[in-house]
Backbone as JSON Lines, residues from 0, in Angstrom:
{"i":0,"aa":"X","n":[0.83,-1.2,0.0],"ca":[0.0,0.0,0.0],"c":[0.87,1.26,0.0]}
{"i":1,"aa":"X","n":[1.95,1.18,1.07],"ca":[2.64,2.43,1.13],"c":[3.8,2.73,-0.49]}
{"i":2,"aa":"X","n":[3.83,1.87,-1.34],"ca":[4.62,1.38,-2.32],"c":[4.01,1.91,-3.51]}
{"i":3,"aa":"X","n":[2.75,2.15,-3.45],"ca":[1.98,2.24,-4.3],"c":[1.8,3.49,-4.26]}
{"i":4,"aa":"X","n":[1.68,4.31,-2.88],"ca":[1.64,5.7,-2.9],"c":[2.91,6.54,-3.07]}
{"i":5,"aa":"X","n":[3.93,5.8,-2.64],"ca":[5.09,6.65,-2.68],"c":[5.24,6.85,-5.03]}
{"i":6,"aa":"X","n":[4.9,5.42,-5.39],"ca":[5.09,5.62,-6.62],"c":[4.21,6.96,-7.05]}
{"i":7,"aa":"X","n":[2.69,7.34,-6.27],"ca":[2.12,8.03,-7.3],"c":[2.28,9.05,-6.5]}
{"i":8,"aa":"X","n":[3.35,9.58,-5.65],"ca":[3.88,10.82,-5.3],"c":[4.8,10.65,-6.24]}
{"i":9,"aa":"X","n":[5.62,10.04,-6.66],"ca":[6.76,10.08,-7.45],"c":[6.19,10.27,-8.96]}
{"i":10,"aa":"X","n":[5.26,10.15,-9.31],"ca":[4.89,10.53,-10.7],"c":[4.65,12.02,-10.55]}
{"i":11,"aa":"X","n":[3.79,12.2,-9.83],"ca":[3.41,13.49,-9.61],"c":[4.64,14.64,-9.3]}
{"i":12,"aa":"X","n":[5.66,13.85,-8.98],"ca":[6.81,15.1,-8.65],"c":[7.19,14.93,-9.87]}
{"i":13,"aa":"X","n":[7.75,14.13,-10.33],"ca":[8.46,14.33,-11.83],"c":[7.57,15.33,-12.8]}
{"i":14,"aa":"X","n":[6.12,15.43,-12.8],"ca":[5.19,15.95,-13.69],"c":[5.35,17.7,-13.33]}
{"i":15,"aa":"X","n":[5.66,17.6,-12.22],"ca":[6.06,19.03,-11.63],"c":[7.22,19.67,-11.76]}
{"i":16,"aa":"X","n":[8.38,18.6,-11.63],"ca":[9.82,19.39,-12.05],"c":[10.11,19.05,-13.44]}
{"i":17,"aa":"X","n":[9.52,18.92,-13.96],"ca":[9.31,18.89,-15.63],"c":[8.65,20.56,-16.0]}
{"i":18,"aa":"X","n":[7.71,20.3,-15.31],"ca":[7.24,21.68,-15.56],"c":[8.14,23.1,-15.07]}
{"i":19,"aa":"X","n":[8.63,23.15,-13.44],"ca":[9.22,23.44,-13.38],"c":[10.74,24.38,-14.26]}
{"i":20,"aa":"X","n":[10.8,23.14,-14.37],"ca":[12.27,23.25,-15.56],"c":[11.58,23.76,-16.76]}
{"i":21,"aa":"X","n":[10.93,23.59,-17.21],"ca":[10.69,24.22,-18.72],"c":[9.87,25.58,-18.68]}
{"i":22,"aa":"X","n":[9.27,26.36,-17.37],"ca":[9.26,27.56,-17.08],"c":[10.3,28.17,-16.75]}
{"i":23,"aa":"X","n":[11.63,27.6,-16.72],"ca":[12.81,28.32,-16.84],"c":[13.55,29.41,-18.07]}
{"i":24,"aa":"X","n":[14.19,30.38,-17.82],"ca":[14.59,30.78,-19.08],"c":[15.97,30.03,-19.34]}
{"i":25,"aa":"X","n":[15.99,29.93,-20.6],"ca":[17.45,29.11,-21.17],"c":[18.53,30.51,-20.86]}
{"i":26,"aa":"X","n":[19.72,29.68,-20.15],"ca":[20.89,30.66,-20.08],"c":[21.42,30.97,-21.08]}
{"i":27,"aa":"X","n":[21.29,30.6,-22.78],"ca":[22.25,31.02,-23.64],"c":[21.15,32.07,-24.03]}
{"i":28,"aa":"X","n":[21.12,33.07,-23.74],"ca":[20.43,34.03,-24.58],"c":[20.78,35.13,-25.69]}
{"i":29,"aa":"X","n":[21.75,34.07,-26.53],"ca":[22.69,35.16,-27.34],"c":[23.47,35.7,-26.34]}
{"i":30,"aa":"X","n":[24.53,35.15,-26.53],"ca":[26.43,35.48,-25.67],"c":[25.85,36.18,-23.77]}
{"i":31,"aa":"X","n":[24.92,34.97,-22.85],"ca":[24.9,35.58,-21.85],"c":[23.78,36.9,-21.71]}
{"i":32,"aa":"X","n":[23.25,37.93,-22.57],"ca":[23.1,38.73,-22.37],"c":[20.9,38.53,-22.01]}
{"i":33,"aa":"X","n":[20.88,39.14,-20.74],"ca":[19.89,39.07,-20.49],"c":[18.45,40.46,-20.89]}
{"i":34,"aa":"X","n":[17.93,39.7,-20.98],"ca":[16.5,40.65,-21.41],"c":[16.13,41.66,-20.17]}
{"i":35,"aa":"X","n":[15.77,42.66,-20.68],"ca":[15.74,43.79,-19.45],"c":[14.07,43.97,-19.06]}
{"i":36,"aa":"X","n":[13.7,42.64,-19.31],"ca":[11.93,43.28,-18.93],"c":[11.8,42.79,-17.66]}
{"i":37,"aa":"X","n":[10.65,43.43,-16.87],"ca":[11.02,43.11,-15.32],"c":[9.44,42.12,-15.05]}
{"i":38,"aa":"X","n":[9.85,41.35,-14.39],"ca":[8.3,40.6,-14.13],"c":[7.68,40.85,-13.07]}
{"i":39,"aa":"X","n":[7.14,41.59,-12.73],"ca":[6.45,42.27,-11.4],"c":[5.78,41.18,-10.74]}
{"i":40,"aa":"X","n":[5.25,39.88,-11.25],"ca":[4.22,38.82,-10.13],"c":[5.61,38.2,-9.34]}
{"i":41,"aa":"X","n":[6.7,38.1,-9.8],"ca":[7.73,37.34,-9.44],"c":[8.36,37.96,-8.5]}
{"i":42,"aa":"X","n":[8.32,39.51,-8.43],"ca":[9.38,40.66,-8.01],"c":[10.56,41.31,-8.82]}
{"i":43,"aa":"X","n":[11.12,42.05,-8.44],"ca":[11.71,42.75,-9.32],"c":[12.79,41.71,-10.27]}
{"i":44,"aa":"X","n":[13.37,40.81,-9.25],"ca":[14.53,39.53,-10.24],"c":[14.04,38.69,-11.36]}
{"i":45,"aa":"X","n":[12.43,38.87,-11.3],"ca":[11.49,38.01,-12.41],"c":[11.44,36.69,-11.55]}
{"i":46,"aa":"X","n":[11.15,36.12,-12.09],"ca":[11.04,34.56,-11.79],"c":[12.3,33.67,-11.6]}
{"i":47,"aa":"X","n":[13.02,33.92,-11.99],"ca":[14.14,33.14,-11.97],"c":[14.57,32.45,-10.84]}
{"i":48,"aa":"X","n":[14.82,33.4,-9.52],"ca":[15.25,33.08,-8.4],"c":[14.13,31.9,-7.84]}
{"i":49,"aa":"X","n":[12.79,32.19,-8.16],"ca":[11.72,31.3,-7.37],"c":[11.76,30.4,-7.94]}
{"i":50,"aa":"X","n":[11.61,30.33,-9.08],"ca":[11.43,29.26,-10.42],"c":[13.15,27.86,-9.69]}
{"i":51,"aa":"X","n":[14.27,28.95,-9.3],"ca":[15.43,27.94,-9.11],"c":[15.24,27.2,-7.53]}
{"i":52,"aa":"X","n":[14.71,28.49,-6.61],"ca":[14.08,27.29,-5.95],"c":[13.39,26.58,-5.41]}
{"i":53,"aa":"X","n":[12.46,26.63,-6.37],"ca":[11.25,25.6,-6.43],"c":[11.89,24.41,-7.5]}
{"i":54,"aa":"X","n":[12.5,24.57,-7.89],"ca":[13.56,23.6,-8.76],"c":[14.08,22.43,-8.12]}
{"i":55,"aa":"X","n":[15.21,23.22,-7.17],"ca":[15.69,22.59,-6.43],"c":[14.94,21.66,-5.21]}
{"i":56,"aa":"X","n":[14.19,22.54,-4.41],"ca":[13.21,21.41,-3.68],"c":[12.29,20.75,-3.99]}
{"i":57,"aa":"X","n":[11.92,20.61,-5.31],"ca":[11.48,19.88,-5.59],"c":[12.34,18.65,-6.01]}
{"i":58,"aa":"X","n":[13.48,18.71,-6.77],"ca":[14.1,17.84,-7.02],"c":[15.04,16.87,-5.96]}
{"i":59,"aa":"X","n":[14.89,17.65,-5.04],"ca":[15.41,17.0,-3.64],"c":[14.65,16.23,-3.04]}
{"i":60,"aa":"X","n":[12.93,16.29,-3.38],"ca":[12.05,15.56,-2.91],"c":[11.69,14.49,-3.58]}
{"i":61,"aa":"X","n":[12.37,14.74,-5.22],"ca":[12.15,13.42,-5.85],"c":[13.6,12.79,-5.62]}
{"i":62,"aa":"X","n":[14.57,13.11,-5.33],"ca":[15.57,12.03,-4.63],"c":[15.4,11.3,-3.53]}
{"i":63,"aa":"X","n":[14.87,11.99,-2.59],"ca":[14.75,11.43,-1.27],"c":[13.6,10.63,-1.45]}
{"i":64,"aa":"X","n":[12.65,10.65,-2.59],"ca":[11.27,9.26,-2.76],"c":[12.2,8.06,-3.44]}
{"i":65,"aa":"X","n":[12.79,8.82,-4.5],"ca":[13.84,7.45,-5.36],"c":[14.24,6.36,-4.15]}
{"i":66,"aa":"X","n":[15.06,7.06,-3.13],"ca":[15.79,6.85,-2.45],"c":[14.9,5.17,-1.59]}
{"i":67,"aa":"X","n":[14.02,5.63,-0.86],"ca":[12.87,5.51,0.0],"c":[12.17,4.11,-1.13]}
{"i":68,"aa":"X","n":[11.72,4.45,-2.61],"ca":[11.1,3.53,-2.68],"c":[12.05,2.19,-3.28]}
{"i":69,"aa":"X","n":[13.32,2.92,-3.43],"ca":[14.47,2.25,-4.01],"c":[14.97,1.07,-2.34]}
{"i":70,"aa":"X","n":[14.57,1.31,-1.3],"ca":[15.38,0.61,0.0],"c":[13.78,0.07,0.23]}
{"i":71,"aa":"X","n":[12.66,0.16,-0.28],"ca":[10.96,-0.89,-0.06],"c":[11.35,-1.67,-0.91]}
{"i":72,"aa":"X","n":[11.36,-1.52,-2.21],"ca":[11.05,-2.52,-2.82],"c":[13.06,-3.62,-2.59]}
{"i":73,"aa":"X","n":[13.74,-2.99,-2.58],"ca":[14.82,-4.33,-2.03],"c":[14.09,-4.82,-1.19]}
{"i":74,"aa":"X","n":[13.53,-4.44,0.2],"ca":[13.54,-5.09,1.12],"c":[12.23,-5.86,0.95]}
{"i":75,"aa":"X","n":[11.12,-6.23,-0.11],"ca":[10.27,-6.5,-0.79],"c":[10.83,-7.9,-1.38]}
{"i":76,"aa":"X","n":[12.17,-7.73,-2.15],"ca":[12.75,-8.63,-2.62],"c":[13.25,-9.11,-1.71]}
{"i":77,"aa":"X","n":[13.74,-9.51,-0.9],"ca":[14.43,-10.39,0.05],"c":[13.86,-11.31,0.76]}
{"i":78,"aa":"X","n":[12.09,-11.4,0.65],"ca":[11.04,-11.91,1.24],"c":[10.36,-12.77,0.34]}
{"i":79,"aa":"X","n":[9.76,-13.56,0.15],"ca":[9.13,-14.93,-0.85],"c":[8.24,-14.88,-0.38]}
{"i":80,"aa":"X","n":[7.19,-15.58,-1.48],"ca":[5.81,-15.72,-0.94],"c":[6.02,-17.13,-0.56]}
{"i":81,"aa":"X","n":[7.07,-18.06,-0.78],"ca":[7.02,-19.38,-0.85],"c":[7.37,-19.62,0.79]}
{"i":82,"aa":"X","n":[8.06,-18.43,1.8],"ca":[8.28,-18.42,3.18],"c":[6.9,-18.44,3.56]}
{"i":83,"aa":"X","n":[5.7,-17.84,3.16],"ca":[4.53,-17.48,3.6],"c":[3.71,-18.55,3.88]}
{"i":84,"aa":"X","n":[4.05,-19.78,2.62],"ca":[3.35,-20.76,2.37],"c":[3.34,-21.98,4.03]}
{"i":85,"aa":"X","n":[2.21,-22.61,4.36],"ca":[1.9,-22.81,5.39],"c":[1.37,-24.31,5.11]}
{"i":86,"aa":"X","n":[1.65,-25.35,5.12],"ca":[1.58,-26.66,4.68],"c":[0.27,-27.29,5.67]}
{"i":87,"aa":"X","n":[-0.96,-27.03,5.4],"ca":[-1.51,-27.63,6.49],"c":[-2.77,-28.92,5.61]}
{"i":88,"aa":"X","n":[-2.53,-30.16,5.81],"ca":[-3.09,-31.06,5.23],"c":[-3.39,-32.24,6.57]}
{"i":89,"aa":"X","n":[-4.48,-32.5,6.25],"ca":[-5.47,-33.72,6.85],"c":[-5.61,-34.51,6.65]}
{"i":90,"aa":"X","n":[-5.15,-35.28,5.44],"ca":[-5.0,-36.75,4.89],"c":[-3.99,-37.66,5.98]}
{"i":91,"aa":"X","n":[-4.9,-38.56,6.05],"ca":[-3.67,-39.27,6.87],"c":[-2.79,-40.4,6.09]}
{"i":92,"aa":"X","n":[-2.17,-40.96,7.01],"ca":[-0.9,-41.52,5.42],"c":[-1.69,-43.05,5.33]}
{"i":93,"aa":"X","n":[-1.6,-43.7,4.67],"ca":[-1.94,-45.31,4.72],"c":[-1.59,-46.39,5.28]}
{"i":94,"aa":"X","n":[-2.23,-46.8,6.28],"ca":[-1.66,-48.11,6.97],"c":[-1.58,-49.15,6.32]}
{"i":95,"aa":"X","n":[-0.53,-49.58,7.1],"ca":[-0.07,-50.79,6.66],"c":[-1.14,-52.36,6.55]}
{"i":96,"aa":"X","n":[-0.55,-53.02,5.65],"ca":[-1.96,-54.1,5.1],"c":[-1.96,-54.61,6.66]}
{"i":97,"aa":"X","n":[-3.25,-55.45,7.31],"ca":[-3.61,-56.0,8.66],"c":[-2.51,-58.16,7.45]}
{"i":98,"aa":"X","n":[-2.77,-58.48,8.97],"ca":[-1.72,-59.85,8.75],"c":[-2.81,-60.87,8.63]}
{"i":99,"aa":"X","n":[-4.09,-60.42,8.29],"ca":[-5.12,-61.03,8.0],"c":[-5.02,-61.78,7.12]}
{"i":100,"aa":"X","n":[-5.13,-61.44,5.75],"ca":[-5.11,-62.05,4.89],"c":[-3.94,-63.33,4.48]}
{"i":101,"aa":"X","n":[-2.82,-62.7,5.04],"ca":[-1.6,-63.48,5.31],"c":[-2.2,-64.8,5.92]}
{"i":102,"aa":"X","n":[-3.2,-65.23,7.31],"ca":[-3.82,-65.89,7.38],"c":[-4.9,-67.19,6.78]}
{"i":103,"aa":"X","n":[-5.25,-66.35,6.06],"ca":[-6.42,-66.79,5.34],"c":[-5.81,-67.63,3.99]}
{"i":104,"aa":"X","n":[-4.41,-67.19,3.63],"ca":[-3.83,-67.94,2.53],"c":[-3.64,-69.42,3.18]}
{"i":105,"aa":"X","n":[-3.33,-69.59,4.73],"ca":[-2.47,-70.69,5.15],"c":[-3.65,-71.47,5.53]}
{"i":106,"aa":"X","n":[-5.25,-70.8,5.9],"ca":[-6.21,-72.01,5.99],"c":[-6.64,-72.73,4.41]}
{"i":107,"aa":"X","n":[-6.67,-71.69,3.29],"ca":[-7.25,-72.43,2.37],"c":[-6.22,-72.99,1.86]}
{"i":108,"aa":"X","n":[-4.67,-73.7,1.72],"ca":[-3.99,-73.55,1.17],"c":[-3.61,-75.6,1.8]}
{"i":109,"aa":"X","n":[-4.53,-75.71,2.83],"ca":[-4.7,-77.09,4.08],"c":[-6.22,-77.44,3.08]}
């Protein structure tokens, strides 16, 4: 259960620092040189600074899930379902033939 959620936190972060990253501006903007328009929702630096770190913690949160679901599922593997298995049967085994008949050969046999 917890395996299952950590995966669909882990989709969901990747879907975010994807996005993330591609609301970034590319650093080559023709030789370094940056655009002088100012983005006022961001503050005066534009977006950049928030955009880097919301970047970063986010991407720290998809390491530390890697991490997390990467040490479940080993420890997932190290366990068998075949340990689980529980042998419980009611048949009883077959007795041995009675010395009866062994008998019965030596009267008709007179």
């Amino acid at each position: 259960m917890t395996t299952s959620l950590l995966l669909i936190v882990q989709i969901v972060l990747v879907i975010i620092l994807v996005i993330a990253v591609l609301l970034q501006k590319s650093s080559s903007i023709g030789l370094g040189a940056y655009s002088g328009s100012n983005e006022s929702v961001f503050g005066a630096k534009g977006p950049n600074s928030f955009l880097a770190k919301a970047t970063f913690t986010i991407g720290f949160l998809f390491v530390i899930n890697t991490i997390t679901l990467g040490y479940m599922y080993s420890q997932a593997a190290q366990s068998s379902v075949v340990d689980e298995v529980v042998e419980d049967t009611n048949i009883a085994a077959p007795a041995l033939p009675i010395a009866a008949p062994a008998a019965k050969e030596e009267n008709s046999s007179k």
